[in-house]
Kinemage of the C-alpha trace (Angstrom):
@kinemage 1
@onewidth
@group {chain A} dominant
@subgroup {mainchain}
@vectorlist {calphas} color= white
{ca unk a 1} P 95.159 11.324 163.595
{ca unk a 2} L 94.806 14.635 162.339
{ca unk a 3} L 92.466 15.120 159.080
{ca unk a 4} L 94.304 15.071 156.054
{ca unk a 5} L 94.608 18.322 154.314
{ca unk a 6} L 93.120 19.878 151.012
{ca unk a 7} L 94.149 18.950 148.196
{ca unk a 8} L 93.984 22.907 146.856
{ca unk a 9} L 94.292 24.569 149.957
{ca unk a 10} L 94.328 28.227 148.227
{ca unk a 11} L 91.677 29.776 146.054
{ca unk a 12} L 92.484 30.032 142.570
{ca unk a 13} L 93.965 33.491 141.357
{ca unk a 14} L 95.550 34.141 138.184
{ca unk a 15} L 99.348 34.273 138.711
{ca unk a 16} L 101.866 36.671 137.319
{ca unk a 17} L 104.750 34.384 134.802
{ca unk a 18} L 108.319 35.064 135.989
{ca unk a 19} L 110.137 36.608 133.383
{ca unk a 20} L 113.820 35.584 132.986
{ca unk a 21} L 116.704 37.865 132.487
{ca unk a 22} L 117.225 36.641 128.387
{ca unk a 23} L 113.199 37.178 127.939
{ca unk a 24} L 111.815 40.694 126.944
{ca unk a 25} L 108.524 42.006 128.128
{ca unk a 26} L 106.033 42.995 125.468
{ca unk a 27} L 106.166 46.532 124.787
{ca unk a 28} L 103.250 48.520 124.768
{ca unk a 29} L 102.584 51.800 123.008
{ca unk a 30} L 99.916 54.828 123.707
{ca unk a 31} L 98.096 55.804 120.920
{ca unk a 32} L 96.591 59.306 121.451
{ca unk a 33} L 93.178 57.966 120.339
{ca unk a 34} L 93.139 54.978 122.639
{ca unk a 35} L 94.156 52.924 125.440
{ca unk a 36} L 97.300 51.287 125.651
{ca unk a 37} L 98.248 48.145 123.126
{ca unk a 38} L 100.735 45.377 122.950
{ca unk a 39} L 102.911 44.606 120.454
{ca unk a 40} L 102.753 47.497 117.908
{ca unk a 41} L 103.842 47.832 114.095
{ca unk a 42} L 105.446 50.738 112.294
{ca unk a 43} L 103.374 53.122 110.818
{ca unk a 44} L 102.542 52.588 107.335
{ca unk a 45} L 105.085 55.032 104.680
{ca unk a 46} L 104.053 58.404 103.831
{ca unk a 47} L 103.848 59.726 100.883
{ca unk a 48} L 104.430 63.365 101.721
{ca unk a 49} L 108.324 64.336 101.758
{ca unk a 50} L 110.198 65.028 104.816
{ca unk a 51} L 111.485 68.597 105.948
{ca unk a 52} L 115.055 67.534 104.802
{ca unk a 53} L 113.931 66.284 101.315
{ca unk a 54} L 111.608 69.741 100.687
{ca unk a 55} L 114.849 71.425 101.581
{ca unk a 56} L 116.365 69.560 99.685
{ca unk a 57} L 113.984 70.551 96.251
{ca unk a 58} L 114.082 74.099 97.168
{ca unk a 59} L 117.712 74.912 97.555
{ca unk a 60} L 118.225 72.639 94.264
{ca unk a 61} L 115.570 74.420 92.737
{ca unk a 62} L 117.175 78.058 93.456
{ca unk a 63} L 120.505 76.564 92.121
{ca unk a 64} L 118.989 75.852 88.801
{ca unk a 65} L 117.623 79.695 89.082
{ca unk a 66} L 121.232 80.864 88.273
{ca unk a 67} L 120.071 84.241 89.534
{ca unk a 68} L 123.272 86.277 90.205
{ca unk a 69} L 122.864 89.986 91.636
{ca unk a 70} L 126.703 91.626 91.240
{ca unk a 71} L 127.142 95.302 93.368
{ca unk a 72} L 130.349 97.464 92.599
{ca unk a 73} L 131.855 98.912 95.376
{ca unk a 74} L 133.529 101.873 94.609
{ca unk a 75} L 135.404 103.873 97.152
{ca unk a 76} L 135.343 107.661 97.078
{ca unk a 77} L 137.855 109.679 95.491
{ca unk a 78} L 140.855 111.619 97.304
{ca unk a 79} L 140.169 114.474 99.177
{ca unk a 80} L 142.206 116.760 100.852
{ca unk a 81} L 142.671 114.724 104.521
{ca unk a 82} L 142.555 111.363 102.862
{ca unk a 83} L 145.541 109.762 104.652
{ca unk a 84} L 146.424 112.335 107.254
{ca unk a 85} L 143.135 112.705 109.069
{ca unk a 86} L 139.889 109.999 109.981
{ca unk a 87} L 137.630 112.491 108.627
{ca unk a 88} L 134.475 110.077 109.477
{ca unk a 89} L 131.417 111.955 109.623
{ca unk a 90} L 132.573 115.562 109.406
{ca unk a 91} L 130.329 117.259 107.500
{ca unk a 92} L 131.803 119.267 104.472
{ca unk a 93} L 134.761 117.110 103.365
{ca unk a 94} L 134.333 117.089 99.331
{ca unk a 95} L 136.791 115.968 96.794
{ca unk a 96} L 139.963 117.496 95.788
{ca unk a 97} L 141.317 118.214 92.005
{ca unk a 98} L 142.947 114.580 92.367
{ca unk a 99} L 139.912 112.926 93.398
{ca unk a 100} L 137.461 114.915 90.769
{ca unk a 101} L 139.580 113.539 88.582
{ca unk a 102} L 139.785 109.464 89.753
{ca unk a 103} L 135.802 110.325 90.035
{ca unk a 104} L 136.035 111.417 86.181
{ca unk a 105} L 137.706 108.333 85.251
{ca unk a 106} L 135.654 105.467 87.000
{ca unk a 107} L 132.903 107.053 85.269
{ca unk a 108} L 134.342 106.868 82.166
{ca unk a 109} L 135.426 103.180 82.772
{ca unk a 110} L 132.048 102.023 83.738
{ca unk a 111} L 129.706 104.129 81.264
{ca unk a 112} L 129.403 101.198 79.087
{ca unk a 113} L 127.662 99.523 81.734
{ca unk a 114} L 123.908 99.195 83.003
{ca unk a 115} L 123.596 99.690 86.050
{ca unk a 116} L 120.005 99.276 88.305
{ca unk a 117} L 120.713 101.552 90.976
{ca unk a 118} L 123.249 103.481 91.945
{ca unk a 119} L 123.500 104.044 96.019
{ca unk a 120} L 125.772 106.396 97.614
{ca unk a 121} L 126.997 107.162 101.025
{ca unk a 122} L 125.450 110.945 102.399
{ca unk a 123} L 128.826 112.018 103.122
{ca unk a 124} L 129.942 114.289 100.200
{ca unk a 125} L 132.773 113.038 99.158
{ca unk a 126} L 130.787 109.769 98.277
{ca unk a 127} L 128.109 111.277 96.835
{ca unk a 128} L 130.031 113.812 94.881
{ca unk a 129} L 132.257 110.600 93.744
{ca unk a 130} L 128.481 109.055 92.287
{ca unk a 131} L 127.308 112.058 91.003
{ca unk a 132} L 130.012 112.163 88.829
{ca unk a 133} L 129.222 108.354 87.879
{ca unk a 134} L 125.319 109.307 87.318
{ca unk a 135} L 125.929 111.948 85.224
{ca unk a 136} L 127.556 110.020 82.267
{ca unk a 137} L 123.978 108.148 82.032
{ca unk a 138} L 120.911 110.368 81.493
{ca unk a 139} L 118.389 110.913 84.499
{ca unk a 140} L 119.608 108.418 86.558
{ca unk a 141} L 119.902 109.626 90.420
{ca unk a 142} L 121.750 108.947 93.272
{ca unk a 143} L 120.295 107.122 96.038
{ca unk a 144} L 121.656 108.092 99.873
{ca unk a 145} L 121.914 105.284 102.548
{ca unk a 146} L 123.293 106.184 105.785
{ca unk a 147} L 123.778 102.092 106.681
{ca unk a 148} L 127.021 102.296 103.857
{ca unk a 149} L 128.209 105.653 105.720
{ca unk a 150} L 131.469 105.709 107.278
{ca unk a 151} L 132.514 104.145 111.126
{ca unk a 152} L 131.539 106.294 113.243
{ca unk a 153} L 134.805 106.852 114.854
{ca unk a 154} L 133.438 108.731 118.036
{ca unk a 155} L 135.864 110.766 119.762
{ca unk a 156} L 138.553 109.994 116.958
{ca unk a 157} L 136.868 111.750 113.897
{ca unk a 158} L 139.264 115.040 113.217
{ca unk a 159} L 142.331 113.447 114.279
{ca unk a 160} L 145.756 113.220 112.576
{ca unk a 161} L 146.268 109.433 111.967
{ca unk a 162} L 150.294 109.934 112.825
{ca unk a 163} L 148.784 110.384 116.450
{ca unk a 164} L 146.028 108.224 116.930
{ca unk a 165} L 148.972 105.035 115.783
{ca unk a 166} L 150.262 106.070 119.293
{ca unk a 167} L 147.600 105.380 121.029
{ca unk a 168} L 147.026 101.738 122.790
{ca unk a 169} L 143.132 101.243 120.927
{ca unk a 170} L 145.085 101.302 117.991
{ca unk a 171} L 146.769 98.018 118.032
{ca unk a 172} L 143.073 96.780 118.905
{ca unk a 173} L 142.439 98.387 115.306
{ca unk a 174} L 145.116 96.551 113.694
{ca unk a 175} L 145.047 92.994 115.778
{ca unk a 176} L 142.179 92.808 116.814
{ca unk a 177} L 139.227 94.494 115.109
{ca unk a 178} L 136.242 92.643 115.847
{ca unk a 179} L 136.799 93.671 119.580
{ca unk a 180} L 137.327 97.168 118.421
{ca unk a 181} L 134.705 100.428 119.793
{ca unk a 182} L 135.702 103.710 118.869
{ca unk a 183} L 135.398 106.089 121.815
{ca unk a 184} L 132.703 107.816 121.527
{ca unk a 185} L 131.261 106.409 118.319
{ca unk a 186} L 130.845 102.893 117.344
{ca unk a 187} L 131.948 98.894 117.191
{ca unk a 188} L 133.895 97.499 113.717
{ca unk a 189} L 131.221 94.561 114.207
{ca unk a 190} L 128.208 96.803 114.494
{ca unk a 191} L 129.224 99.064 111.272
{ca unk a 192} L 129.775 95.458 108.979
{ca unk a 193} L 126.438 94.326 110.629
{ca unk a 194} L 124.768 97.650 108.982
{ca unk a 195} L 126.841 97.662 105.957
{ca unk a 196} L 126.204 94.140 104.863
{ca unk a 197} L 122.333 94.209 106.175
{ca unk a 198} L 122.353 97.246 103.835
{ca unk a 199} L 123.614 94.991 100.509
{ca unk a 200} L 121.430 92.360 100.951
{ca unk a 201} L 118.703 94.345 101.088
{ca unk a 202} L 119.588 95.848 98.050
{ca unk a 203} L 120.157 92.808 96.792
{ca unk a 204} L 116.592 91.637 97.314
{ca unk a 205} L 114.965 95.377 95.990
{ca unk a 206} L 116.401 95.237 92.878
{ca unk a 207} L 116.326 91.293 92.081
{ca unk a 208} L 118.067 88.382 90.007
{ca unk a 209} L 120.500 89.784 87.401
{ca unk a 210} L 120.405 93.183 88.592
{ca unk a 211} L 123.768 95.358 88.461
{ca unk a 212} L 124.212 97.991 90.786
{ca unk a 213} L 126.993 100.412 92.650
{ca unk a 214} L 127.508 101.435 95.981
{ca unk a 215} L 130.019 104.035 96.914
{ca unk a 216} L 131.455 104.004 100.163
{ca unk a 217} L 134.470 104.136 102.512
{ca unk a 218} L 137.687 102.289 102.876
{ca unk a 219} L 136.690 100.408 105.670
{ca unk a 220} L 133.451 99.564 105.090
{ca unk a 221} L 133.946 98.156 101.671
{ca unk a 222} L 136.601 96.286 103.254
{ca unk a 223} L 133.861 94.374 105.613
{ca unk a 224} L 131.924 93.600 103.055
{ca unk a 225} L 134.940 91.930 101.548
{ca unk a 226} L 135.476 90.322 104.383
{ca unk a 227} L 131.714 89.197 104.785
{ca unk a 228} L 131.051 87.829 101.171
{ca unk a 229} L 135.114 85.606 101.537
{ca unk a 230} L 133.607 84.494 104.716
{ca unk a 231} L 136.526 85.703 106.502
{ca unk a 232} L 136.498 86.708 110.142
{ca unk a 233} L 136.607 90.544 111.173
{ca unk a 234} L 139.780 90.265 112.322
{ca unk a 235} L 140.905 89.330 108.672
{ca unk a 236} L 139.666 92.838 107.816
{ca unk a 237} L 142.924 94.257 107.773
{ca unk a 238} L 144.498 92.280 104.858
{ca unk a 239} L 142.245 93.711 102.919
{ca unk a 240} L 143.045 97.051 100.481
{ca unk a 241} L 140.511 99.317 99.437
{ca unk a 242} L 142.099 102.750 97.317
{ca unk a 243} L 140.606 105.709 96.541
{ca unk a 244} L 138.152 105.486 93.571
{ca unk a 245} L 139.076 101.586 93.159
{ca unk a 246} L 136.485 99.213 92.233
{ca unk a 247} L 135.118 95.784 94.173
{ca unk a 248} L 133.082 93.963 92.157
{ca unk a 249} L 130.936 91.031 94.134
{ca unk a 250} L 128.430 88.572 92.880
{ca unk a 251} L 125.936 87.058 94.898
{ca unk a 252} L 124.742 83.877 93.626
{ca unk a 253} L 122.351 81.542 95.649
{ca unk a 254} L 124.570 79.287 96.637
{ca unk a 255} L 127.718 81.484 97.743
{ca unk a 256} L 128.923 85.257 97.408
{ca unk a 257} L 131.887 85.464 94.677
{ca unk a 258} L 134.514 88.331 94.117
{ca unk a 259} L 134.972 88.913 91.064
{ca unk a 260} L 137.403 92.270 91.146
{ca unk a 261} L 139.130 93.781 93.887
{ca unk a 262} L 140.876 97.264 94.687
{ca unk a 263} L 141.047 97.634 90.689
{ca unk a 264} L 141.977 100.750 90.246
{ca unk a 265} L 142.946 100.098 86.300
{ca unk a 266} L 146.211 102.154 86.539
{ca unk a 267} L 149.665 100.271 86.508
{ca unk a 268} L 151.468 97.965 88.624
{ca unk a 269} L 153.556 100.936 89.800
{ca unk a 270} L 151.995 100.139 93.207
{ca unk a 271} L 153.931 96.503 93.266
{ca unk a 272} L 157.338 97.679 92.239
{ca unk a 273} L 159.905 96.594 94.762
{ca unk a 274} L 160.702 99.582 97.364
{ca unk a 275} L 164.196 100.037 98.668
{ca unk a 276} L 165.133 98.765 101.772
{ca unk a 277} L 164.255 100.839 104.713
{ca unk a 278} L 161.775 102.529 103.013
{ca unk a 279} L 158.513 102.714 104.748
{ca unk a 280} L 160.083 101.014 107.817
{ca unk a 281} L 158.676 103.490 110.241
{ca unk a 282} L 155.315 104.920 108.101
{ca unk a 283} L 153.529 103.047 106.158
{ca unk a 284} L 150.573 103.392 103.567
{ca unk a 285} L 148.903 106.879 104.270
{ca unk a 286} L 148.011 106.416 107.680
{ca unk a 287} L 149.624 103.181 108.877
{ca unk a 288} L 152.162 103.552 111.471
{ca unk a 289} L 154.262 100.256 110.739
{ca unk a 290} L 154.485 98.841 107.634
{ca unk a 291} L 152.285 95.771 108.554
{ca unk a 292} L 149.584 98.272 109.650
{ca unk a 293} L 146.971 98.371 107.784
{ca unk a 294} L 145.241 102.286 106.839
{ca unk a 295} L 142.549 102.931 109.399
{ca unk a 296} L 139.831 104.930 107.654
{ca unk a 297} L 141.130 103.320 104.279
{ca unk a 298} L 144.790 105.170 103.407
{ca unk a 299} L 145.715 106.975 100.129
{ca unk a 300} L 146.356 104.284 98.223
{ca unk a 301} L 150.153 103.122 96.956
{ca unk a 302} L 150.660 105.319 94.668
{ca unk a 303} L 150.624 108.190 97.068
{ca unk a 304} L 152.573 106.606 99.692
{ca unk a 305} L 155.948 108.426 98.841
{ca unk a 306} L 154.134 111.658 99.039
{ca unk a 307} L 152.716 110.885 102.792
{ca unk a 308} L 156.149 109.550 103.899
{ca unk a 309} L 157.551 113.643 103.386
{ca unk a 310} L 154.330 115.221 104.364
């Protein structure tokens, strides 16, 4: 009969417990300072504020500020190609009787007012149009930025507008403008990019409750229009900037506001109903269609009649 066996045949050994599908293993969690542990508790509060919450305190904290930095934009004054011809950058290009004497009258309009700085594109019709502003208040100069110039237009500067509306980059002008390179010169996004750049840093020279000017171009005022509405480039070209009119914009910490635009002060002689058909096949100085916006600006409405017979 064979011997009976062992009780405990096998040595003891600890054994590993089963663990069924409903029961969870303990967790464990690294700490960089030590080995692993088991079951671990949340780390005791903080006192210090999160990145959201000292956000949070600063941009409340430049709310309560209330600083506001406003900029005129003034456009420059007629000159003797305004609405026939993209001048651009062609040098020697000055105002005409007309526009010495819109130049005369913005002056006179805003001499009651203070103003920080005033900064001028180097073309001369703009800084002849600022000049004429700086000399109604005693010593004050004119500052020249080429980043509030005029487009570039490239191979387009010298043209007569009539001609360049047949040509196919013009509808690109008109429909599409943030896709829009002049040949030759430069992109509608690249000239807001410099333009606006160009405010804000203005903006941050001359500080909280400063009132300045800037006088520009048609189209450049009209991008930063378009820039402080948050509208997209391509909504540039519902925008109106006249000869010697006046944007006003305040920048506030939380949001850009416009406060004025295209006031030109005159009368309403510009929103009198026209008679049918006129206009149908030119529009305002330098717009082919009547839809079509004025590349390089236009000569404002109350020229229009003349430009239809010239």
């Amino acid at each position: 009969m064979p011997p009976c066996c062992p009780a405990n045949p096998l040595p003891d050994r600890p054994t590993t417990p089963i663990l069924l599908s409903w029961e969870r293993r303990p967790r464990t969690r690294r700490s960089r300072s030590g080995p692993a542990t088991g079951w671990s508790s949340a780390p005791p509060p903080s006192s210090s504020p999160t990145t959201r919450e000292r956000r949070a305190r600063l941009s409340a904290r430049a709310l309560r500020s209330e600083s506001v930095t406003t900029v005129l934009l003034v456009r420059h004054g007629l000159t003797a190609t305004t609405g026939h011809v993209l001048t651009g950058w062609l040098p020697g290009i000055g105002l005409d009787d007309r526009g010495r004497a819109q130049a005369a009258a913005v002056a006179a309009r805003l001499a009651p007012l203070p103003l920080a700085a005033i900064v001028s594109s180097p073309l001369e019709r703009c800084m002849q149009t600022a000049a004429a502003i700086a000399a109604t208040r005693d010593g004050q100069q004119v500052l020249a930025d080429d980043r509030v110039g005029e487009v570039r237009y490239g191979d387009w500067t010298g043209r007569r507008l009539k001609k360049l509306a047949r040509e196919r980059l013009w509808r690109v002008v008109q429909a599409h403008p943030s896709g829009m390179t002049f040949p030759g010169g430069e992109s509608m996004p690249d000239m807001q990019h410099r333009a606006v750049t160009a405010v804000r840093d203005w903006n941050a020279r001359l500080g909280a409750d400063a009132t300045y000017l800037i006088c520009s171009h048609g189209d450049v005022i009209k991008a930063i229009i378009a820039d402080s509405l948050g509208l997209h480039l391509d909504q540039v070209q519902r925008i109106q900037a006249d000869p010697c009119s006046l944007t006003v914009i305040r920048y506030t910490p939380l949001r850009p506001f416009l406060v004025r635009m295209n006031d030109r002060g005159g009368g309403m002689d510009d929103l009198m109903p026209r008679a049918r058909g006129h206009g149908a096949t030119h529009g305002r100085g330098g717009a082919e269609r009547v839809s079509d916006a004025a590349v390089g600006g236009g000569a404002g409405g109350a020229l229009e009649d003349e430009l239809t017979r010239g």
